[in-house]
DRENZALO-74923 format. One line per field, with one value per residue: x negated, y negated, z of N, C-alpha, C in turn. Coordinates in Angstrom, 3 decimals. Example, Ala and Ser with C-alpha at 12.3 -4.5 7.8 and 13.67 -1.06 7.14 Angstrom:
residues 2
n.c1: -13.190, -12.850
n.c2: 5.690, 2.250
n.c3: 7.800, 7.080
ca.c1: -12.300, -13.670
ca.c2: 4.500, 1.060
ca.c3: 7.800, 7.140
c.c1: -13.200, -12.900
c.c2: 3.300, -0.030
c.c3: 7.800, 7.870
This chain:
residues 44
n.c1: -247.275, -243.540, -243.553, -240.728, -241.682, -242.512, -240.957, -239.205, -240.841, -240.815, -238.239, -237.597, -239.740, -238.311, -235.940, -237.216, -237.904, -235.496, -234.457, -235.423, -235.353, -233.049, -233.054, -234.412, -232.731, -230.209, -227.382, -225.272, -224.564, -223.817, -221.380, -219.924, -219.465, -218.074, -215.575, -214.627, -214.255, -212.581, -210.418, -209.816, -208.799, -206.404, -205.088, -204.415
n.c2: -159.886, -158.462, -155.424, -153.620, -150.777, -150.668, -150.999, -149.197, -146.901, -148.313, -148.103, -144.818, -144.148, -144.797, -143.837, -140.883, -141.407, -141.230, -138.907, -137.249, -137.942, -137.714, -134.951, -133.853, -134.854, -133.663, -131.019, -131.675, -134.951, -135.024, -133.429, -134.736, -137.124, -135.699, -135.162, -137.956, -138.500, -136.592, -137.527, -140.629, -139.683, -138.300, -140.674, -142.092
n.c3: 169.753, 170.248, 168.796, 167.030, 167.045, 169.550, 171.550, 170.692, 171.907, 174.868, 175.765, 175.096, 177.152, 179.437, 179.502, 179.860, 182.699, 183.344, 182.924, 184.597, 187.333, 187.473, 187.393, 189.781, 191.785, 193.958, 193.448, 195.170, 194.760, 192.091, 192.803, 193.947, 192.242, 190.354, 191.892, 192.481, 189.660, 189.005, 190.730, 189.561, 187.267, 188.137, 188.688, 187.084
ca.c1: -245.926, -243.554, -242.836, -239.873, -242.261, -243.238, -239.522, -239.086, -241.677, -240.475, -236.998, -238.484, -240.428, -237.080, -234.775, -237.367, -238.176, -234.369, -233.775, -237.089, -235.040, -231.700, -233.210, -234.807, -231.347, -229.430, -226.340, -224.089, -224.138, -222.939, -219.732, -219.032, -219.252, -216.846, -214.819, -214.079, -213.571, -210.961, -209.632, -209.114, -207.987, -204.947, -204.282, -203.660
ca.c2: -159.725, -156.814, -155.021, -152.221, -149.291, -150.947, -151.405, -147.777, -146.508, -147.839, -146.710, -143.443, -143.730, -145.279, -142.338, -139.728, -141.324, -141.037, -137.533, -136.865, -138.665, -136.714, -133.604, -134.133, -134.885, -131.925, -130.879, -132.218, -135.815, -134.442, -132.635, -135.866, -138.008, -135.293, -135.293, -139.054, -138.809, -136.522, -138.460, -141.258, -138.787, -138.295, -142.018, -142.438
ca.c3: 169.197, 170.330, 167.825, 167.556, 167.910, 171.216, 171.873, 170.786, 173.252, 176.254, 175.605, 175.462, 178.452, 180.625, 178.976, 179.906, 183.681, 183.834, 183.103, 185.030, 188.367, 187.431, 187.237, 190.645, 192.421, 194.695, 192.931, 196.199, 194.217, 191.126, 192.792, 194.502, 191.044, 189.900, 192.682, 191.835, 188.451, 189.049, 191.653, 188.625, 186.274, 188.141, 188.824, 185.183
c.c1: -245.330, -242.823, -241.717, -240.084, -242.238, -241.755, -239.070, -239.296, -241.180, -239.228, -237.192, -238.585, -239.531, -236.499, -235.773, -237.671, -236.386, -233.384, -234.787, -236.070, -233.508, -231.617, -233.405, -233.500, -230.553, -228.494, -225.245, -224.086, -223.257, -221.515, -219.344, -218.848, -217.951, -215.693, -213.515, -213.444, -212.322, -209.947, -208.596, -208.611, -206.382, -203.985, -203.207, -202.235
c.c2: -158.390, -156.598, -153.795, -151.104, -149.448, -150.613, -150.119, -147.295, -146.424, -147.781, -145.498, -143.534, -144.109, -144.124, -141.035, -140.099, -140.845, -139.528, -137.017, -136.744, -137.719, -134.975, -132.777, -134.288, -133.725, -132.343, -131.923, -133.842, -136.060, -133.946, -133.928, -136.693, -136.769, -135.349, -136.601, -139.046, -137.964, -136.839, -139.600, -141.156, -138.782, -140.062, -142.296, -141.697
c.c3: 169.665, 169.295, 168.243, 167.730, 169.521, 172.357, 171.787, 171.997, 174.614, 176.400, 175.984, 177.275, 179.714, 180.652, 180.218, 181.884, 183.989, 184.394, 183.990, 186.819, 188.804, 188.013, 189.012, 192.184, 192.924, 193.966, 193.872, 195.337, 193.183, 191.126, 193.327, 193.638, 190.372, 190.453, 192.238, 190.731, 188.172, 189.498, 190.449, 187.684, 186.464, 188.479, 187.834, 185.342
């Protein structure tokens, strides 16, 4: 049976490979995701 600890857990363990993967990443992706979003900032 899974239960919702189990279901907890690997939540957890997705979340933390995620920030794990983020962390890991050169900045240059980051200015280009900002880049964009200000790009669609001014659309509006």
């Amino acid at each position: 049976m899974y239960s919702i600890e189990m279901a907890y857990a690997r939540m957890r363990e997705l979340q933390d490979l995620a920030n794990r993967s983020r962390a890991h990443q050169s900045p240059e992706p980051r200015r280009t995701a900002a880049k964009i979003r200000v790009a669609r900032a001014k659309k509006r």
